[in-house]
N, C-alpha and C positions, 0 to 999 in steps of 0.2 A: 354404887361403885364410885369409888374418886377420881374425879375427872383428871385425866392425861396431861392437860393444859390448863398453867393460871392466866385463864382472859382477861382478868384485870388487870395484871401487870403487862400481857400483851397489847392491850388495847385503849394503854394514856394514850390521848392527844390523835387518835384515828377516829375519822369521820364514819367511818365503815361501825364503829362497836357500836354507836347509838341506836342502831339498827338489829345489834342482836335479838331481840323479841320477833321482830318479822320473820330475819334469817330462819330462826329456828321452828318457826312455824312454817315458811314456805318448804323447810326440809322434809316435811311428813309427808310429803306426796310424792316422796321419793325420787322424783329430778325437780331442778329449781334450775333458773340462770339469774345469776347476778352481772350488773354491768354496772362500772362504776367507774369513773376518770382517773388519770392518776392521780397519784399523792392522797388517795383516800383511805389506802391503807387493805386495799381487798386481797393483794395477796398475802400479804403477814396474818391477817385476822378473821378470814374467813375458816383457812385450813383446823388452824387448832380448835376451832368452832366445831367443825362438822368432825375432827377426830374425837371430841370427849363426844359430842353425838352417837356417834355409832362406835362405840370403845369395846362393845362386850360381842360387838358380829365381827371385828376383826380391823387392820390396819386400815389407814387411809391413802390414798394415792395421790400425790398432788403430780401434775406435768407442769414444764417449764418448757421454753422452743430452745431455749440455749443451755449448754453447761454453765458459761457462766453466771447466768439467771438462778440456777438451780443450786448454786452454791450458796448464789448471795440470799436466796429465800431459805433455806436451810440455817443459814450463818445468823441472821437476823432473827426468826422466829426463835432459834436454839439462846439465843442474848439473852432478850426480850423475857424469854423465861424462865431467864434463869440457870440452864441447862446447858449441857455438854452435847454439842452436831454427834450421833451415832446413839445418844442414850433416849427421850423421846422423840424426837426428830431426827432422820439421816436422810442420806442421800445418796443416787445411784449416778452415775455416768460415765460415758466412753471409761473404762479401763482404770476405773476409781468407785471404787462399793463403800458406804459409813454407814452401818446400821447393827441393830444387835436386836435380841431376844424381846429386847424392853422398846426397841422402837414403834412408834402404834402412827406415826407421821413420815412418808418418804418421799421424799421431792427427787423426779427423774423428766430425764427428755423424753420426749413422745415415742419417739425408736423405739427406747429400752423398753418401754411401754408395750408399742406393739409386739417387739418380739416377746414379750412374757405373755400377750393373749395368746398368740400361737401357740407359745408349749404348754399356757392352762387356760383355754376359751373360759372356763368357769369362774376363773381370779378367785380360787377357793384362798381364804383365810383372809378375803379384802373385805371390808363392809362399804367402803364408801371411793369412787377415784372422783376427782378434780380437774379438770380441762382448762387451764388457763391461758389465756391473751389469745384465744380462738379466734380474734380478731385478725391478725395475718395470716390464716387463710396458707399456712402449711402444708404440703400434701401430708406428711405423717398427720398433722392436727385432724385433717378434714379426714382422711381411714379412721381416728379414734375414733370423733364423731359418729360416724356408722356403725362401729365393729361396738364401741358399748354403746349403741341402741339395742343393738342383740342381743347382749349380753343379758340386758336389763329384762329383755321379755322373758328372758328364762330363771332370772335370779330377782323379784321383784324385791328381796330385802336387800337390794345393791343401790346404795344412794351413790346419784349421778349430779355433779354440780359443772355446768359450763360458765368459763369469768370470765371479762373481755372489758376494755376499756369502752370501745366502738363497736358495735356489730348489729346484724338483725337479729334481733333478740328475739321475734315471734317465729320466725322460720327456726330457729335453733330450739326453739323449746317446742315447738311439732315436732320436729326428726327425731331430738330424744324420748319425749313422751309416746309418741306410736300412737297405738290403737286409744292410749288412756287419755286423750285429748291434750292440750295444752297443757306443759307446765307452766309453776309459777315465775315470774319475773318481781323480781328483787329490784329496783332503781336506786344506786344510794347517789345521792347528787355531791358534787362536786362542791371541798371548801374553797373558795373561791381569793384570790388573790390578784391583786395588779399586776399585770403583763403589758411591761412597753413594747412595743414593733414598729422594728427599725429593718430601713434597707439601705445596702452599701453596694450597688450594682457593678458587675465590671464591665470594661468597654471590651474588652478581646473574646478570643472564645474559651469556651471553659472547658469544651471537649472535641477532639480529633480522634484518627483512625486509632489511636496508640490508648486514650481514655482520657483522664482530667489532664490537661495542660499543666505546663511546669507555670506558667505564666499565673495561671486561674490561682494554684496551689499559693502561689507568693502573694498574690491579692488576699486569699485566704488568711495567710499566715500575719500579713501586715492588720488586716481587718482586727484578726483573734486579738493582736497584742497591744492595739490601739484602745478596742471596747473593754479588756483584761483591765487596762490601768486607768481607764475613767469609769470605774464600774470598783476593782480593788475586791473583789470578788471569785470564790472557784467558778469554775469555767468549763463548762459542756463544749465540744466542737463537734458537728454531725460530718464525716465525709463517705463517699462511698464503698470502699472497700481498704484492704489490709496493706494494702500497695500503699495507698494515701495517708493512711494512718502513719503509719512509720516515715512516710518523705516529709507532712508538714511536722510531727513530731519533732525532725532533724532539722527543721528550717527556725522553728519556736525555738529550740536550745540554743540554737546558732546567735539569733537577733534577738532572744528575750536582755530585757533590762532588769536587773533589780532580783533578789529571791526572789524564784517561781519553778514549783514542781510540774513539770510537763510528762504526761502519763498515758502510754499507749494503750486502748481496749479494743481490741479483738481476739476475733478464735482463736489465731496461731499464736499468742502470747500466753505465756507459762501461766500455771495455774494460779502460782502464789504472787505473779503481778497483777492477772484479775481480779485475784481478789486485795488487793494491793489498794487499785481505780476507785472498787467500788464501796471501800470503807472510807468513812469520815474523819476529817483532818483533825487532826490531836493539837491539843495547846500547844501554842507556840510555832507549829510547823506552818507553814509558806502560801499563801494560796496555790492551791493547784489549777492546773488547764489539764483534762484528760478529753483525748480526742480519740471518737471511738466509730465504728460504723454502725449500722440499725441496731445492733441489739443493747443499746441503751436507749431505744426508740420507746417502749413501753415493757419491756418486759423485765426490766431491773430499774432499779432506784441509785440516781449517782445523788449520797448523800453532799447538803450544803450547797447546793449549787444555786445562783440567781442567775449565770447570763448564761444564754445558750450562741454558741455563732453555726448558724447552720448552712453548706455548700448547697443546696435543692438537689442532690444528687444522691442516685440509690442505685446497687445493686444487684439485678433482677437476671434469670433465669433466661434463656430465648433460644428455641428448638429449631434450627436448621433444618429442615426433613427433606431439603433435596440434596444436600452434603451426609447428613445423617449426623450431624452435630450437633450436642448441645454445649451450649457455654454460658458463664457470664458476662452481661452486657452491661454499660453505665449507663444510666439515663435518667430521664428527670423524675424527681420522687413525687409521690401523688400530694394535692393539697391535702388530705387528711393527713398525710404521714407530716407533712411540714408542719399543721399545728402538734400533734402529738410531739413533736420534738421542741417546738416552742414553749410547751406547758411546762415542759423539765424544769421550764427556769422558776417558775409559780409554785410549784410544788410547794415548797417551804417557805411561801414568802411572798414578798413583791419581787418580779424580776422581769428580764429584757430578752428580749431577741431580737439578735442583727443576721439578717438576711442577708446573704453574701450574694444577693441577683437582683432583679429588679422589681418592682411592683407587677410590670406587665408578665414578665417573668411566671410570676407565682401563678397570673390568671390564665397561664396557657398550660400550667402544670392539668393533668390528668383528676379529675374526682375522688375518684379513687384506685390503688392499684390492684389488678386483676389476681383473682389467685394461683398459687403457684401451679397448682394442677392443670391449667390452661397451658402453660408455654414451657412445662417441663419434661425431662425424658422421662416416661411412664415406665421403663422395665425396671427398678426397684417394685415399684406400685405393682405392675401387675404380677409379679412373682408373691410380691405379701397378700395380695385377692384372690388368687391362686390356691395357695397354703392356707387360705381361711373358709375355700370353700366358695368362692365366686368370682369364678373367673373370666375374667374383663370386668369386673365389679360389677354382672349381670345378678339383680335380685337385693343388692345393697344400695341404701338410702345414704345419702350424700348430698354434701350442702352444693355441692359442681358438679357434674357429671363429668369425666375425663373425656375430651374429644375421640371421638370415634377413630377417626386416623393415626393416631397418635396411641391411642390404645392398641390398634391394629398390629401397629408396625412393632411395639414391645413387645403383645404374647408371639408374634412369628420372632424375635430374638431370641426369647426363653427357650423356643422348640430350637431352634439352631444351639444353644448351648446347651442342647439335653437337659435342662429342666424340669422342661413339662413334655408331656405329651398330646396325641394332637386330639384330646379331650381337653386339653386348656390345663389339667387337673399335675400336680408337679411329680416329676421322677422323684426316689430315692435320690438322688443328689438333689434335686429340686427342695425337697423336704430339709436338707443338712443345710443346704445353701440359706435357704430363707430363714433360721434361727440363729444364723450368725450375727454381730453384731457389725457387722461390716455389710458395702455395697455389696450388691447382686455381682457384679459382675468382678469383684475385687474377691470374696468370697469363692467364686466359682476357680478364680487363677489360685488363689493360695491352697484351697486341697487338692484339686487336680494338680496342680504343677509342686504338692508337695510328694505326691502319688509318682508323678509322672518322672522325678529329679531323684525322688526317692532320699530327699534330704528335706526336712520342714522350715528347719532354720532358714537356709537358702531360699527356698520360695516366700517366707516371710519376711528376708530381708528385702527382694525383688516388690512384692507387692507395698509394704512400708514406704520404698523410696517413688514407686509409681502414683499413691494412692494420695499422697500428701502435694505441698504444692512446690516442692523441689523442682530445679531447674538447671539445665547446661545450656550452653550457650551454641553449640553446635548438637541439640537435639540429642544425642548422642548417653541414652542409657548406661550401659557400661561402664562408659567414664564417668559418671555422674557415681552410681554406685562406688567408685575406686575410689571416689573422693567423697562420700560416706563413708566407707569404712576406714579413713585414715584420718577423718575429721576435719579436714582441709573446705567441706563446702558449707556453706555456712545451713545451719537448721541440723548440723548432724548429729548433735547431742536428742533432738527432736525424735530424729529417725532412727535412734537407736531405741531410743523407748518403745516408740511405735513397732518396730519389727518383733522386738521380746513380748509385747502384746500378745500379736499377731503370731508369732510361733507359739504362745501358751493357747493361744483360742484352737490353733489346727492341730495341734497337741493331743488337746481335746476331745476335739470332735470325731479324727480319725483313730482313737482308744477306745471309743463305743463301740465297732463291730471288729469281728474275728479278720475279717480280710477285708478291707475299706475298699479299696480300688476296686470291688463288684460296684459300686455306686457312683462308680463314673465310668463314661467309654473307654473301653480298651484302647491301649496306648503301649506304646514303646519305651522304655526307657530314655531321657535323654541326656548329654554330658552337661559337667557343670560348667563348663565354658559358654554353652547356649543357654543359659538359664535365663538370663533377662527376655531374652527374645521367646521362646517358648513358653513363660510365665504370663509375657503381657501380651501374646497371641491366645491363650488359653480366657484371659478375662473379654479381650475383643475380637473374636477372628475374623468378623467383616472389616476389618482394620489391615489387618497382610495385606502387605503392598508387593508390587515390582514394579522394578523400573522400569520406565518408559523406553529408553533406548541409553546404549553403550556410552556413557561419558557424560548422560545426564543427570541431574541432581531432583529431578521429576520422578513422583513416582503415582501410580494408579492403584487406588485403595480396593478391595474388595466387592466397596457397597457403591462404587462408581465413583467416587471422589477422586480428584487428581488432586496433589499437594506437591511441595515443593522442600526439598531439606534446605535448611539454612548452609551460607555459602563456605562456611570454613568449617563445616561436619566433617566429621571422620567416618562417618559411616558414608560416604558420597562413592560410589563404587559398589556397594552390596546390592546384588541381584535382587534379594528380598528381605523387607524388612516387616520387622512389627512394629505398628504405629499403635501409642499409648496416645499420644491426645497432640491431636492437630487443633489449627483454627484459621479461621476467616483471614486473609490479607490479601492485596494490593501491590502492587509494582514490580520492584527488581525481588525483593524478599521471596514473593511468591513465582517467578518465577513464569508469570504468566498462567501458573496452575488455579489461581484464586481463594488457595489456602497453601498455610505452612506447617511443615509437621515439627511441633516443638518438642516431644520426646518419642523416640522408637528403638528401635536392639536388635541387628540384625539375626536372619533366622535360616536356614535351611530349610530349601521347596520340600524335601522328604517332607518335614515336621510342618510346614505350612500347611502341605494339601491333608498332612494325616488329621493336623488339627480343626484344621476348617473342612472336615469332612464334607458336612452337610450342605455346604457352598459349591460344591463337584456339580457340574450338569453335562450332559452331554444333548446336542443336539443338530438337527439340518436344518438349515436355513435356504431355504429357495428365495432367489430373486429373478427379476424380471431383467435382464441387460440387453441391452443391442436387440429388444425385441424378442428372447429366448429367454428360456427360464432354466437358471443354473442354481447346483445345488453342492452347498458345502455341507461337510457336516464336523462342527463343532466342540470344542471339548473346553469348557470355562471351568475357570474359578471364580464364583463370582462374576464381576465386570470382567475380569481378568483373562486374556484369551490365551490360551495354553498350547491350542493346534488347530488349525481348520486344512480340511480335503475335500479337494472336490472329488465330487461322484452323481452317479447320471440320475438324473432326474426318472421319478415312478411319476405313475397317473396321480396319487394323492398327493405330488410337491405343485401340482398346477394351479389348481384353485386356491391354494394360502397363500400362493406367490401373485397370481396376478390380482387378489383381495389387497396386499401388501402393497405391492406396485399401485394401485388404484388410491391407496390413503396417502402416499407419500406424493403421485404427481397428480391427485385430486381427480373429481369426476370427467376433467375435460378431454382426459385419455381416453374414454366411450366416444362412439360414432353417435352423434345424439341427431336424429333425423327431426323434421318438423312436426313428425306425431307424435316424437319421445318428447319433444319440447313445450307441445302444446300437451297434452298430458298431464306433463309436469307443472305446467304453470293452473292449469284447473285445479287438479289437486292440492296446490298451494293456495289456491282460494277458497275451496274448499273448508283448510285447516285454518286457513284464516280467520273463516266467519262465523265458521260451525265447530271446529275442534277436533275432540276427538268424539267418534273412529277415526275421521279421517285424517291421513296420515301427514306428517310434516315434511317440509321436500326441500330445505335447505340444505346445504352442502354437509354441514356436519350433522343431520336428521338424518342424512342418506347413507352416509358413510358409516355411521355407531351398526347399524342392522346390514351391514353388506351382504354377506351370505346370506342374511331372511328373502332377498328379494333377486340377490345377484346370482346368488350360491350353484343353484342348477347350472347356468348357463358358464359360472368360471371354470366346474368341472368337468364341463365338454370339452373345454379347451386342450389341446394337446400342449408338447412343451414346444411349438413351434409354431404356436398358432395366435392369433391376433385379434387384440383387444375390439376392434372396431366390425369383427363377425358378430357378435352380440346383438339380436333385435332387442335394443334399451326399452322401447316402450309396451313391449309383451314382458320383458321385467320387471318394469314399474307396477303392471297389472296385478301384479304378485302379492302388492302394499294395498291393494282396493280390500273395505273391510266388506263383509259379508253380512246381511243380506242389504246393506243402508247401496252397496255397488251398483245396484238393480236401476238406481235414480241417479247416475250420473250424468245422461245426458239430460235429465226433467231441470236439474239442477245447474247442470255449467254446460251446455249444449257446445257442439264445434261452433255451429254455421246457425242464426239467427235468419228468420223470415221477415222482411220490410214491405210497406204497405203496395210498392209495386207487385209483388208476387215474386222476387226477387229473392232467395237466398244469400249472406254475405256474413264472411269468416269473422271470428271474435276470436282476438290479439286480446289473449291473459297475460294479466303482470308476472312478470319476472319475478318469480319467490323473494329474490335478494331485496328487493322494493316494496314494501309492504303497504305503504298506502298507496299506489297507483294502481287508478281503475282499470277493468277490461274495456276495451275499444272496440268500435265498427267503423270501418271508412266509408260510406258509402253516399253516388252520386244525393245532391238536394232532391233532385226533380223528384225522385224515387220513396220519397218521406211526406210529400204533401199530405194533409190530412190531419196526420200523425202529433195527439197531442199528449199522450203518457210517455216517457221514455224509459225502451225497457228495461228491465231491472232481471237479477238472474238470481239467484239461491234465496228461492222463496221469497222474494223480494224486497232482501236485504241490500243489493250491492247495486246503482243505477249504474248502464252503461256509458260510458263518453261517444258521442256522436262526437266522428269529425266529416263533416257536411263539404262534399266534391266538387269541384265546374264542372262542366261535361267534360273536360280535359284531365279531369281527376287530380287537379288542382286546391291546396283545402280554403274554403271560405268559410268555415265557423267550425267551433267549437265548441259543443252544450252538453251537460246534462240535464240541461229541462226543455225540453223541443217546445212546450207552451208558451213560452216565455222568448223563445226565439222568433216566432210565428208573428207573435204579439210587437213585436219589436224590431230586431237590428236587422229580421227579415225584408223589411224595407229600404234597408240603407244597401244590403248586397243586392235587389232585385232592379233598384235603379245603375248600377256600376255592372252588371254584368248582361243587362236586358240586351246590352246596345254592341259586346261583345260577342256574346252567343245568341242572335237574334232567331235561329234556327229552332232553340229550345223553350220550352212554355218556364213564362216567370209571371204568374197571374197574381192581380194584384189582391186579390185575396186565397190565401195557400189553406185555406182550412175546406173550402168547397173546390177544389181543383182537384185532377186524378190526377194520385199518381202513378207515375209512368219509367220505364227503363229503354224510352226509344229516344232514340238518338235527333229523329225532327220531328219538328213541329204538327202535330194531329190537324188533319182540316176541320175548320166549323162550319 
């Protein structure tokens, strides 16, 4: 059959083709990983490799992390060949399909990806997918990785290749390979070029509460234009996000000297400027500076480039979980990510990089950075773990495992947005939701709220303008929409596109069944005037807020956040609102709340509480006040407290009220007598030296098991009855484990026997003190003899003697009485002989009785 792809016109001047003999032999084992640096050529030259490879089982699949990666790999390999992007090569993304009958090569983001495993776990008519730049550690990357391992065990003529500049190459090729041991590892090495490294450090800071500094930015900007013209070279500039992209962009045009193309690359820049960036400068045209954020890190090629100016700043994801926020944070980028961005300049050549920090700088940067699955919001993830069949990602193999708390807290979202059910396993909406090619929770507002509005347009334009990264100045949804739809704010030409998407997608989806609204909870109609507010309560209902109080600009979110509207809102005044996306702030802005809500839509409490159903609780609260235990009982939304009544307290509000009382004003509200004290302090030596069974007696060990130990005695208690009737130390009894209890006195005795015949109490350490010994006071006279000192739990723990006058006054303290005797017992028998002349101080205490009388024995 004639191969798909001419490799030889693909693969002039790529380091990667010398290697086709290996390639194609590590492919017979059905997974392979290639890792290869950049500028080697692995993503242009691998793909059409392994598409003429498996030409006759079906298409190939290549992944890209970005659209604009996916185009530029698309746009290149399609050159390179000769060929037209849609005839053997196309490509799939957000809201843009190129592909036809004759395509056998198609370059897609990992999303599209997963959502096509979903509606065909088999990838019938694929022979071959492709995973590449697996290296950043993507949550969609790190699902594919697991989801076709599976694939693979079921379809073994499914060739699986992972690419990666950096990565652990042996962990990645066990996950894919499974049971059939290790795959092969491919190395192609790096052609190698001169890279100068330079640094250009600032004195100020680079970042505050707001992000990169305007100051840093102008250092930035001065730096680019300086290295630009002693260099006369195109020009990479790394910064951290799209904000910064477009401000030093504006500051370059401003101050550049001389022709110079200045070219913005990010997400939110139009398609055909992206690909604008990342095509090579034509005869005659200008040198360019395109300054771009991470994703010309590794995952695209900015043709012609030798100097890179890099900020050390990245991006990064960070999950709030006591706000219940996640967002973007700026921070410093890892030393791997810094060389990766430095090699851009090597790629084709000798070239430089100027380091916009300082030497120490770099060396305090991070190893490397963590994957995203670590510090991001998990309910996208666990709704696609879900819909694949494993849910919480219990039973799938993954290069991270997604923290357990964070997982937690997503699948109880899902259940609260009727997704799933509480088998973890997804509703009918669940099922519609997760093949959208939209967020979880974007997804779930545009068919309910086009269900619920009974207009789709309108819920598409709502979610378009929420979903993207549009903004008002006063928070204030509505207006923000009024000025989309009349083009006034700026990005609106954006959010028309996106809404027409997004109305053809729920178009769609809701034209499958005879009557769609059975696949979401019943709901009410609502008017089109509420629609912002009803739409972006439907995507987050732990979000509904109210205000705090009459005239406040405060409100209290759902999931217990307090936030603050900005101070010339027009929504300032609305009983209840829907908050689309708060964040983290400080000072007057926030209002003393600790965050500010920078878009929300007011809403009516009907539609708040109908929509946040699952948020309704009702409940009593018993507390302990003035000594009595009083009982409201409750009606929330959420944090949100709706009514509380009081009403008389039953026998079952007693015991959780003074349990409650007891953890909020701590154990010392117990009458704790000397038995309950000494008790407790054995027990705590006990646990000290021996463990478990026996039990732990610290304040917070006592408290986690209250009712295991307290429980009886809290429910005797009437509503008027007092914490200090309680015998503590017939409670404690309770924690003694069975049958080791039998040896409690063998082991930590009260009262110890001295050589007088003398009995004398032993002072246990205080639990809170962990290395202070047990103690005995007892007169000297009463010790003569005495050369072991006793030791208690099995004769682990020596006791401290502190040695008495007759006056019971202390003159020594030992825990070795041999060594006493031997010693400074001379120094106290002369100083106190001639004081206490009444009592025996014999000048040798090893043959003397001892004695517990008060005078001196006749001889």
């Amino acid at each position: 059959m004639t191969p798909v792809f001419n490799l030889t016109s693909i693969g002039v001047g790529l380091p990667v083709a010398e290697h086709q003999d290996e390639l194609e032999s590590a492919a017979k084992f059905g997974v392979m990983v290639v890792t290869a640096p950049p500028g080697t050529g692995k993503t242009t030259f691998v793909p059409p490799l392994v598409a003429n490879l498996v030409r006759d089982r079906g298409t190939t699949l290549l992944t890209q992390p970005r659209r604009v990666a996916v185009r530029a790999a698309a746009n290149r390999i399609a050159m390179l060949d000769g060929t037209a992007v849609g005839d053997g090569v196309g490509f799939t993304v957000r809201g843009e399909r190129r592909t036809s009958n004759h395509t056998r090569l198609e370059v897609l983001t990992p999303g599209v990806l997963l959502r096509r495993l979903l509606a065909d776990p088999g990838l019938d008519g694929i022979g071959a997918v492709i995973l590449d730049e697996v290296h950043e550690r993507s949550v969609d990357s790190d699902l594919l990785l697991g989801m076709i391992a599976e694939v693979r065990t079921l379809r073994d003529d499914l060739l699986v290749v992972a690419m990666s500049a950096t990565l652990d190459a042996s962990r990645v090729a066990e996950l894919l390979a499974g049971d059939a041991g290790a795959a092969p590892i491919v190395d192609i090495p790096s052609a190698l070029h001169p890279l100068r490294k330079d640094h250009a450090p600032f004195a100020g800071t680079r970042l505050d509460d707001r992000g990169v500094t305007r100051n840093y930015l102008d250092h930035l900007a001065a730096v680019t234009l300086e290295a630009q013209q002693a260099e006369a070279c195109d020009t990479l500039v790394f910064v951290p996000g799209a904000r910064e992209v477009d401000e030093l962009v504006r500051r370059l045009r401003t101050n550049a000297r001389g022709p110079l193309e200045i070219l913005p690359l990010h997400g939110r820049v139009p398609a055909r400027d992206q690909d604008r960036a990342v095509r090579g400068r034509g005869p005659g045209d200008p040198p360019r500076v395109v300054v771009s954020t991470s994703l010309a890190e590794s995952s695209l090629t900015v043709p012609g480039v030798h100097l890179v100016v890099d900020s050390g700043l990245s991006r990064e994801a960070r999950r709030d979980r006591a706000r219940s926020m996640t967002g973007l944070v700026t921070v410093s980028a890892s030393r791997a990510s810094a060389e990766q961005r430095a090699g851009r300049a090597a790629r084709q050549g000798p070239g430089r990089v100027v380091r916009a920090y300082s030497e120490a700088d770099f060396a305090r940067m991070p190893a490397e950075s963590a994957p995203e699955i670590a510090s991001a919001d998990l309910t996208d993830t666990a709704l696609l773990l879900a819909a694949w069949g494993t849910p919480g990602g219990v039973g799938l193999a993954l290069p991270s495992a997604p923290p357990a708390a964070a997982m937690d807290e997503a699948v109880e979202e899902l259940r609260a947005l009727h997704l799933t059910d509480e088998t973890g396993h997804p509703t009918l909406q669940g099922t519609r939701v997760a093949r959208l090619p939209i967020g979880v929770r974007d997804a779930r507002a545009l068919l309910a709220g086009a269900i619920e509005l009974g207009d789709v347009r309108l819920a598409a334009e709502v979610v378009a303008a929420i979903s993207d990264d549009h903004r008002d100045s006063g928070a204030d949804l509505p207006r923000l929409l009024r000025e989309l739809r009349t083009g006034r704010a700026p990005g609106a030409e954006r959010w028309r596109r996106e809404s027409q998407r997004l109305e053809r997608i729920a178009a769609a989806e809701l034209s499958t069944v005879a009557a769609p609204a059975e696949a979401f909870s019943a709901s009410a109609p609502g008017a089109a005037g509420d629609a912002p507010g009803i739409v972006a309560a439907l995507g987050r209902p732990e979000w509904i807020a109210h205000r705090v109080s009459e005239g406040s600009r405060g409100y209290l979110l759902a999931s217990g956040t307090r936030a603050a509207l900005p101070e010339n809102s027009g929504l300032i005044g609305s009983e209840w609102i829907a908050v689309r996306e708060v964040q983290r702030a400080e000072g007057r802005a926030a209002d003393g709340a600790g965050a500010v809500i920078r878009l929300a839509a007011p809403i009516a409490e009907a539609d708040a509480l109908r929509i946040g159903d699952t948020l309704l609780a009702r409940k009593r609260l018993a507390r302990v006040e003035d000594g009595r235990v009083r009982v409201r009982e409750e009606h929330r939304f959420g944090a949100i407290l709706l009514s509380s009544t009081p009403t008389a307290p039953s026998d079952a509000d007693t015991g959780p009220a003074f349990a409650a009382h007891l953890r909020e004003r701590g154990l010392a509200a117990l009458n704790w007598s000397e038995a309950a004290i000494g008790l407790r302090a054995r027990l705590a030596l006990l646990h000290r030296e021996l463990g478990e069974p026996w039990p732990a007696m610290s304040d917070e060990a006592l408290l986690t098991p209250l009712e295991q130990w307290l429980g009886p005695d809290l429910d005797r208690l009437g509503a008027a009855s007092s914490l200090h009737r309680i015998d503590v130390a017939s409670a404690l009894r309770r924690l003694l484990p069975w049958p080791e209890a039998a040896r409690l006195e063998e082991l930590v005795p009260e009262r110890l026997a001295v050589p007088s015949g003398s009995t004398v109490g032993i002072r246990y350490p205080d639990p809170a003190d962990p290395a202070a010994p047990p103690v005995i006071s007892v007169k000297l006279q009463e010790m003569f003899g005495l050369a072991q000192t006793p030791r208690l739990v099995e004769g682990r723990v020596p006791v401290q003697v502190h040695l008495l006058s007759p006056a019971r006054r202390p003159l020594a303290v030992t825990d070795d009485l041999s060594s006493f005797w031997n010693g400074p017992y001379q120094e106290v028998r002369r100083e106190m002989r001639g004081r206490y002349p009444k009592h025996p101080w014999p000048e040798d205490p090893w043959a003397a009785q001892a004695t517990a009388r008060v005078t001196r024995p006749r001889t």
